[in-house]
Structure formats: structure tokens, C-alpha cells
C-alpha positions in Angstrom: 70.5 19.8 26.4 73.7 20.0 28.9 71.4 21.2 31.3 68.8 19.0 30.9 71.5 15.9 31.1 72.2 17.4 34.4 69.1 16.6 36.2 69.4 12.8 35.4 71.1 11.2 38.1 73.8 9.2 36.4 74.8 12.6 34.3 75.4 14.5 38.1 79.0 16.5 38.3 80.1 15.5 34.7 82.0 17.2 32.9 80.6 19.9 30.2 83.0 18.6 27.3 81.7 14.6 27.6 78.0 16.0 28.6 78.3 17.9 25.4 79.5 14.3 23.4 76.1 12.4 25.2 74.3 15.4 24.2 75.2 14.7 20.2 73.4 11.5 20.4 70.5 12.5 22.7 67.1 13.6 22.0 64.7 15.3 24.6 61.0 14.4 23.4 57.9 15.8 25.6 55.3 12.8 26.0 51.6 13.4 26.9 49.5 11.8 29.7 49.2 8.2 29.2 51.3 8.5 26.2 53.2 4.8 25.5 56.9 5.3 25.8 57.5 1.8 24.8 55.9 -1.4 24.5 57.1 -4.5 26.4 59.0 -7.0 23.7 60.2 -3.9 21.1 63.9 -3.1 20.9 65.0 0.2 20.1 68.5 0.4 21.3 67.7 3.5 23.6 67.8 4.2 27.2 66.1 7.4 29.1 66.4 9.9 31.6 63.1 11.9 33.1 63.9 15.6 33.2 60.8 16.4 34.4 56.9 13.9 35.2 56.7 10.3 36.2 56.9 7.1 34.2 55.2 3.6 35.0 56.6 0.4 33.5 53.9 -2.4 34.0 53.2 -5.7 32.7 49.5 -7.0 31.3 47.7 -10.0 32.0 46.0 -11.9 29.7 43.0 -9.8 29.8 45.0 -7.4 28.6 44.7 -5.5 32.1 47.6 -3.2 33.2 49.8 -5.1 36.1 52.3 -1.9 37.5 55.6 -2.9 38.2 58.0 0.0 39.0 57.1 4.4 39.0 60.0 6.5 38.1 60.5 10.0 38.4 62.6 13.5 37.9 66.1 12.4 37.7 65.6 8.5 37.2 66.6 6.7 34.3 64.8 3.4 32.9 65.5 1.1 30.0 68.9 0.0 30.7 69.2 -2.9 31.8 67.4 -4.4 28.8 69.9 -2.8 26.6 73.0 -3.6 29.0 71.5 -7.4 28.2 70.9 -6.7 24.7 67.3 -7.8 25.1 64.5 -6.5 24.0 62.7 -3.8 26.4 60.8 -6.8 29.4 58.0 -4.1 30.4 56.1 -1.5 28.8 56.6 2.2 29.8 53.4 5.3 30.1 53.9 8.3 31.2 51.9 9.1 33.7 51.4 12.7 33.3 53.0 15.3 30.8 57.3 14.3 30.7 59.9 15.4 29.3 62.2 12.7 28.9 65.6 12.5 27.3 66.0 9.8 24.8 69.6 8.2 24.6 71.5 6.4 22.0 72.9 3.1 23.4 74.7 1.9 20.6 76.7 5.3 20.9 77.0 5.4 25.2 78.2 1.7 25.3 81.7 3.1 25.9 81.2 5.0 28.5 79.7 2.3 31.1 82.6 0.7 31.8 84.1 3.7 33.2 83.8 6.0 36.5 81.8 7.6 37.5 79.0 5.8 34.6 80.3 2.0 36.2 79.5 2.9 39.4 76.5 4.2 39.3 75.4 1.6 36.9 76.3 -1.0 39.7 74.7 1.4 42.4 71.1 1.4 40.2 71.3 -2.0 39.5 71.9 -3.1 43.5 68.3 -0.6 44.5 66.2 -2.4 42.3 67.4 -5.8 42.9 67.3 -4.9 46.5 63.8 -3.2 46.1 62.3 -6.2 44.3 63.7 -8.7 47.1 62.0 -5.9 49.6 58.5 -6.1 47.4 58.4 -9.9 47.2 57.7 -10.1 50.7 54.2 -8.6 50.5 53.5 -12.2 49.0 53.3 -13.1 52.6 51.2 -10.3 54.3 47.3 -10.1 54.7 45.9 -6.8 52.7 46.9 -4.0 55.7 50.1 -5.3 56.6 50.9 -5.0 52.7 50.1 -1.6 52.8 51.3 -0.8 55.9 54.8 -2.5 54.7 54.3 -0.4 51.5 54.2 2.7 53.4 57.3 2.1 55.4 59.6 1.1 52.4 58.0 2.0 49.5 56.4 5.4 50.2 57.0 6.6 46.9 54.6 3.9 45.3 52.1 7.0 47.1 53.1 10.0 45.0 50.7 10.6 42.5 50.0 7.0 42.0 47.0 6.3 40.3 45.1 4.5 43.0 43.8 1.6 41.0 46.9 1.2 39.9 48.6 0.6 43.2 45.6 -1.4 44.5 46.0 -4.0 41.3 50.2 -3.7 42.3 49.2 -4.6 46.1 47.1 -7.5 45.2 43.7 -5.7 46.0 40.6 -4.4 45.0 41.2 -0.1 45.0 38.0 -0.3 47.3 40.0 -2.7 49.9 42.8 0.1 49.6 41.1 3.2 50.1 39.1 1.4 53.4 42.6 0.8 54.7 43.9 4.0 53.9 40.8 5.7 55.7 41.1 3.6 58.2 45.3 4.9 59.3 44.1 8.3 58.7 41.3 7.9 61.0 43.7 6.6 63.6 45.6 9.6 62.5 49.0 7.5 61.5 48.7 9.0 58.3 47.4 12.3 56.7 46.8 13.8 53.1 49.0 16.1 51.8 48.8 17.5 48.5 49.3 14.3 45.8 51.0 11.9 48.9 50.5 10.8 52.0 52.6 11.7 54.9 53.3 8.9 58.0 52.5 10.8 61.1 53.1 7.9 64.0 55.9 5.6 62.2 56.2 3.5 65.2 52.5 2.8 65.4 52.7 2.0 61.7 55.5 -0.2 62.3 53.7 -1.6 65.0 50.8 -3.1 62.9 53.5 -5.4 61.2 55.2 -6.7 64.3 51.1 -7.0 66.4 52.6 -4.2 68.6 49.6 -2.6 67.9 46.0 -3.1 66.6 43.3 -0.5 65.5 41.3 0.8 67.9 37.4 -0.5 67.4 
């Protein structure tokens, strides 16, 4: 378990004897494809740390339709903040694909925040996503390419093996409006496929379609 605690970024260059005390109150628990980690509005007093797969937290409409949020990955952890607040978990987490994810005790790691290294990397986590979400709120004011084109400069891990109906319903689109623009960059060859992502091959030409710089070629 020590060595699985050390792949989650806020466990990184800690010492064996307290990884060994998190470890006592730690559980690592494999979860499937699509398997619910938790449901938005439960409380379970736990936090967790991705050892190894990705993890979506999303929100539903009132259809009952998935609404993505946030992807996390090897190293992240998720969860936190709602138990930092003492509030009951605000989204609902799937993993995405087969995860191993390390399930932590709260209750019993609530004396450790307040200290280095734990504080400040706490703060450091909490900063990124405010920052992240401030960065994300300003698709609000981008026609369909721009917000994809904004996406791909700041967000370009939204691409990884994101699920793309998923990220079309995230960006405010249909997934046929994404894919178009997609084909569209790679056709201009600012983008490529590679593997599960996409790769920016002319940054300045992307950058240029937010600023009118440049326009597609007809």
C-alpha cells in the first residue's frame, strides 16, 4: 500500500513511517468501467487517490442526462474539498475505465492537513481548480470553435481519452458540431491524432483563431 500511496501526488517524498500510519486507514479498491464511485449528495467521510485509470465527476440534468464537470487521472486525488467542508460529496464520480483507486479515511487524516507538506499542497490543489474553473467559465462567451479552440490551448487534457459525447455535452455542443470542428483543425493540419489524444501541431495558428489572426482556409 506504501507504494501505491506514493503515486498520489499529495503522498510524493513522505516519509515511510507516516505513509505507513495513512496506509492503516486506507483501502485500495479496483473499480470497473463505468462503475459509480459515488453519487452526488451521499457522505461517506472518504477522500481518494487514482493509482492507476481516469475518474469523471459530473452533474445531471433534470432529464437525468450526464453534465461532465472535471476528468481526473494517475496521481490526482478528488473528494476533498467536500469533506474539508464537511458537506456531503457536490458531484457524482464514474470511472471511466478500469481504476484502481485508493480509498482514504478522513475522519482519521484530519490531523494531518494542517501541516507541511499536506497544507501546502492542499492550498496548491485548491488554487488549480479555482483557477481552472475561472479559466472554463469563459467559454460562456465563445461561439462553438473558439470554445474548442480555447479548450485545446488550456484544457488539453479534457482530450485524453475523453468520451467524445461527453466533452461535446461539457462544451455546450452537439458531439456532431465537435467532431466537424475537430476534422476541420486536422484538415488544416493544426492538429493530428495520436493514439487516445490529440496533439496541437501549429499552436500559434490555433491561438490565432481566438484572437481573428487567422481564419480557415475555404
Amino acid at each position: 500500500m506504501i507504494d501505491k500511496l506514493r503515486r498520489i501526488f499529495l503522498f510524493f517524498n513522505i516519509s515511510d513511517e507516516l505513509l505507513s500510519e495513512i496506509a492503516s486507514f486506507s483501502k485500495l479498491k479496483t473499480y470497473h468501467k463505468d462503475e459509480i464511485i459515488f453519487y452526488e449528495g451521499e457522505k461517506k467521510d472518504k477522500f481518494y487517490g487514482i493509482v492507476r485509470g481516469n475518474v469523471l465527476m459530473y452533474d445531471s440534468d433534470e432529464k437525468g442526462e450526464i453534465i461532465p464537470k472535471n476528468q481526473f487521472g494517475c496521481g490526482d486525488i478528488f473528494g476533498l474539498i467536500s469533506q474539508i467542508q464537511n458537506r456531503p460529496y457536490c458531484l457524482s464520480a464514474v470511472s471511466i475505465n478500469e481504476s484502481e483507486i485508493i480509498e482514504i479515511d478522513y475522519n482519521k487524516f484530519a490531523k494531518y492537513i494542517s501541516h507541511p507538506p499536506f497544507s501546502d499542497r492542499i492550498i496548491k490543489m485548491l488554487s488549480n481548480q479555482i483557477l481552472q474553473e475561472m479559466e472554463f467559465n469563459k467559454l460562456q462567451k465563445y461561439d462553438a470553435t473558439k470554445r474548442v479552440v480555447f479548450t485545446l490551448l488550456n484544457f488539453p487534457q479534457k482530450f485524453v481519452k475523453r468520451k467524445k459525447y461527453m466533452l461535446a455535452k461539457e462544451l455546450g455542443m452537439s458531439p456532431e458540431t465537435l467532431s466537424r470542428i475537430l476534422s476541420r483543425l486536422k484538415n488544416e493540419e493544426i492538429i493530428c491524432y495520436c493514439e487516445k489524444s490529440i496533439k496541437i501541431l501549429d499552436k500559434e495558428k490555433l491561438k490565432g483563431l481566438i484572437n481573428g489572426s487567422f481564419s480557415y482556409s475555404q
